[in-house]
Every structure is written in C-alpha cells, then in structure tokens.
N, C-alpha and C positions, 0 to 999 in steps of 0.2 A: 468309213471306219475311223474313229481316232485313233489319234496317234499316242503310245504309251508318253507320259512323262517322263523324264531321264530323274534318277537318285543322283545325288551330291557326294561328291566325296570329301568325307570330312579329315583335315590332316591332326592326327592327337598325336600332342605331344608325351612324352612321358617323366617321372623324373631321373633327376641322371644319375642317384643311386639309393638303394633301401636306405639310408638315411637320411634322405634329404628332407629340410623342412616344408612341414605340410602345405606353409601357405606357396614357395614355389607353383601346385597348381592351382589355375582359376578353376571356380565352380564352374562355367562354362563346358570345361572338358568333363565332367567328372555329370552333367548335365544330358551331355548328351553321348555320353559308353554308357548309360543306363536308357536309351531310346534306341541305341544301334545292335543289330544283330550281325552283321555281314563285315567281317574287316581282312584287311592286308598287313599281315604283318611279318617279322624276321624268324618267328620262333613261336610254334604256338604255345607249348607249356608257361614261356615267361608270361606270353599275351593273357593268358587267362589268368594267371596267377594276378597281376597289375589289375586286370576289370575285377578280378574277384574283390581285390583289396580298396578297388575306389567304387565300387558298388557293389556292395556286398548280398543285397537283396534279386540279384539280376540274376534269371536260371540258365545258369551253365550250360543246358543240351538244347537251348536254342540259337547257341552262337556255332558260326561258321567262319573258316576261315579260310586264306588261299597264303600259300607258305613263299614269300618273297625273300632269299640269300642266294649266296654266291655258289649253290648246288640248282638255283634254277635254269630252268633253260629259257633261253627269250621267246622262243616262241611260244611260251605259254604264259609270259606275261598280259598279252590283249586279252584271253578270257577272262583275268581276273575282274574285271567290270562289267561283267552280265547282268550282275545284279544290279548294277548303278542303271545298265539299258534297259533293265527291264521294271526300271520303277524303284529298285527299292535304297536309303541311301546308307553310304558305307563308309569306312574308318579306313585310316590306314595312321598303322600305327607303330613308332616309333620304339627301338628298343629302349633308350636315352635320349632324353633332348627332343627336339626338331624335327619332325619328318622332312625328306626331302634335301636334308644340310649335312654334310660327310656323313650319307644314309642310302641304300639300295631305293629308296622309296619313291627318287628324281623320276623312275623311270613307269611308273606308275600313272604319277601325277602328267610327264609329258601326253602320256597315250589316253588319259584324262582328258588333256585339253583336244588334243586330235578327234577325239567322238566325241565333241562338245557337250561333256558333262563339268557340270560347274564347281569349282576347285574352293571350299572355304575352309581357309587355315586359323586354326584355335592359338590363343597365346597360351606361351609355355616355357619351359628353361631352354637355353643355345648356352651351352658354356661356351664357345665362340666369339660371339657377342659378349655376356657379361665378362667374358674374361677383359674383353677389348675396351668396354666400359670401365672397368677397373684397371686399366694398364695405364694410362694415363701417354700414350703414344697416338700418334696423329688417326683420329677417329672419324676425319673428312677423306684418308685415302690411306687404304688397307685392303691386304689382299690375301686371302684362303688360296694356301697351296697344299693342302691335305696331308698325304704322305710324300717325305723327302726320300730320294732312292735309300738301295738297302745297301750296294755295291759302296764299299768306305771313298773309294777313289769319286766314284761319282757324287754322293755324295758331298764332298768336300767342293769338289768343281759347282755344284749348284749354291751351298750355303756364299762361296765366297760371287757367285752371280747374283743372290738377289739381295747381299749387303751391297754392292754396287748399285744397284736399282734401288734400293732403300735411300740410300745417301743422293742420287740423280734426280729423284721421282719426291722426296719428302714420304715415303710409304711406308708402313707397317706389315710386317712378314711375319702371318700366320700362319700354324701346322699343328699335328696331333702326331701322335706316335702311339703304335705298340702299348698299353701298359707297360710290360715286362721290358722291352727296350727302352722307356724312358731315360733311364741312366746313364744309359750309352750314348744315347741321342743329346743329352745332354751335356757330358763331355766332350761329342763333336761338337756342338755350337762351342765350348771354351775355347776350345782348341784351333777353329779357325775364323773365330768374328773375330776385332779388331777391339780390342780392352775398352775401349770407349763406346763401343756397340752397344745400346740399353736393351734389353732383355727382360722378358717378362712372364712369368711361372704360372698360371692358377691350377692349381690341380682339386681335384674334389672340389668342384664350384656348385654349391649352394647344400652342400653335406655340412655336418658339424665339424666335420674336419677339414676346411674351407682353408686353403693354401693361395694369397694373390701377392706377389712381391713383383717391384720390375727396381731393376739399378743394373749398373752399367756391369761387364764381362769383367772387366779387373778386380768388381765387386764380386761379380758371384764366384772367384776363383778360391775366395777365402772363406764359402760359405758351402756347405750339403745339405739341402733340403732333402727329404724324405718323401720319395718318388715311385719308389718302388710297387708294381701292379696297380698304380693307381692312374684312373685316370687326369691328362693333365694336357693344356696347350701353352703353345710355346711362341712368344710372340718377340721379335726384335729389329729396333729401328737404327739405321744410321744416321747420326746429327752430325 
C-alpha cells in the first residue's frame, strides 16, 4: 500500500494594517491563498476577511480553518495538521506580519517539523526587522525580547539589565508593547535608559502613517511622538 504524501505548510504572512501599501505583499502570497483551502490561523473572521480581499474570486464555503489564540488548549494543537498528514497543503496565517515571530503560530510550525511535514515560509512585512533596518543600530547583534514585564518595579530592574548588556555585548534591545500602553512604555524607557541611550520608535511600519526615528533618550525627552493604539517597536542601544 502507498504511503499518503504529507501537504506543506505554508507560513503567510499578512499585512500589518488596512492601510498598508499594496506592494508590501509578494504575489507569491496572494498566489497561493488562492490554491489553499485548509489554514491555521488567530481569528477566523479577520482570516477570511484578508483572503476575501487578496483573492477576491476564491469561494468562501470551501475554506476551513482550525482557530489558533491564547483560548486554545494545547492539546489540540497536533490535530491541527491532519490535513497536512493526510495529503492536503495548508496555510498558517498570520494576523500581522510574520507567522511564527511574536506570533502563537511558533507552535504550530514546531509540531510541523516533529511529523516531518515540510515548513515553506513566503516573504512578507516583520516590522521587527524593517524597524531594525531602519534603526540604523548594530544590525550584526540584536536581540527580540518581546514583551517587558508589566510590574513598574520589575520592569525598571530589567530595562536598566539589558542597557548594561547593550553597552557589554555592542546589542540592540528589541520589544513591542501593548498598543494602548505604548505611552507608558515609552516613558519607562525615558525615565531609566541613560540620556545617551539611542532609541529607536517605528510605529505603523509600512502604513502611510509610517513613524521610524532613532536619536538618543536626551533627545526624545524634548520630543512626543504620537503612539497612541498604534502599533509600534521599541529599539535601544548602549554606545
């Protein structure tokens, strides 16, 4: 008896907000959500809303989905790839940006590789990366720490440990926050990097409302960028 083929899991990215410009995604993505029926993704309303509007010809009531957030439980993550076992190949898809990069979708792609189905990731926007691109801070050693605690004390203990590692290390100390905490988050960094610290803001990265500045903590003391539910990363080096 043969043995079935295993499907692929394709990782799409998405863009990182209804405004962003078109050309952010390759045809490649937009190639094949019009060949895929079977995807993983955070949300199904948004998921179908995005395929409807990047393939607008593709019928609705043959897609399927398996609902991947932080209301899942793990042990029903491994079913999500039946479909991939059982031949057919599938999407896993990003609500913004990246699958797989400050994204529930890491855990997908692990148990992915564990039932040797084969993992091809599409190019796409990382405001991560282009933030990082655009920062003009050390681009050979840089490090994703996602979210900073919430506790203000700890907090402050951790910003003022990885400006010491920043300054030791020659590194770049990447994070995201909250939307809606942004502001605050961004007063903690004034308030304990060191005025010489450089700092670096993109928010809305590849919207028309495209925010990327970096200059030092003394600078942005005299400066309010507009932050507010937007989203935005936060990048700062010690020299």
């Amino acid at each position: 008896m043969t043995a079935t083929i295993k499907g692929k899991l394709y990782l799409l990215p998405a863009p990182l907000g209804e405004n962003a410009h078109a050309e952010t995604m390759p045809i490649s993505v937009k190639n094949k959500i019009e060949e895929l029926n079977y995807y993983v993704a955070e949300n199904e309303k948004t998921a179908r809303r995005y395929i409807k509007r990047i393939a607008p010809d593709k019928p609705q009531p043959e897609l399927k989905f398996w609902i991947l957030n932080k209301h899942t439980e793990t042990s029903e993550i491994p079913t999500f790839l039946e479909a991939c076992i059982n031949g057919n190949d599938m999407g896993l898809l990003s609500e913004a940006g990246c699958p797989g990069i400050a994204d529930p979708g890491a855990e997908v792609v692990r148990i992915a590789h564990e039932k040797g189905i084969q993992v091809v990731p599409l190019v796409g926007p990382s405001s991560i990366l282009l933030t990082m691109m655009s920062s003009g801070l050390n681009g050979q050693n840089f490090a994703f720490h996602g979210y900073l605690p919430i506790d203000k004390h700890e907090k402050k203990q951790e910003i003022k440990r990885l400006e010491r590692i920043s300054l030791e290390q020659n590194q770049a100390q990447i994070f995201i926050e909250t939307p809606y905490r942004n502001e605050k988050f961004f007063e903690d960094l004034k308030q304990n990097l060191h005025p010489s610290t450089l700092l670096c803001i993109g928010c809305d990265v590849t919207l028309t409302t495209e925010y990327i500045k970096t200059q030092s903590i003394a600078q942005w003391k005299k400066t309010k960028p507009d932050l507010h539910k937007k989203p935005a990363i936060f990048i700062f080096q010690k020299e």
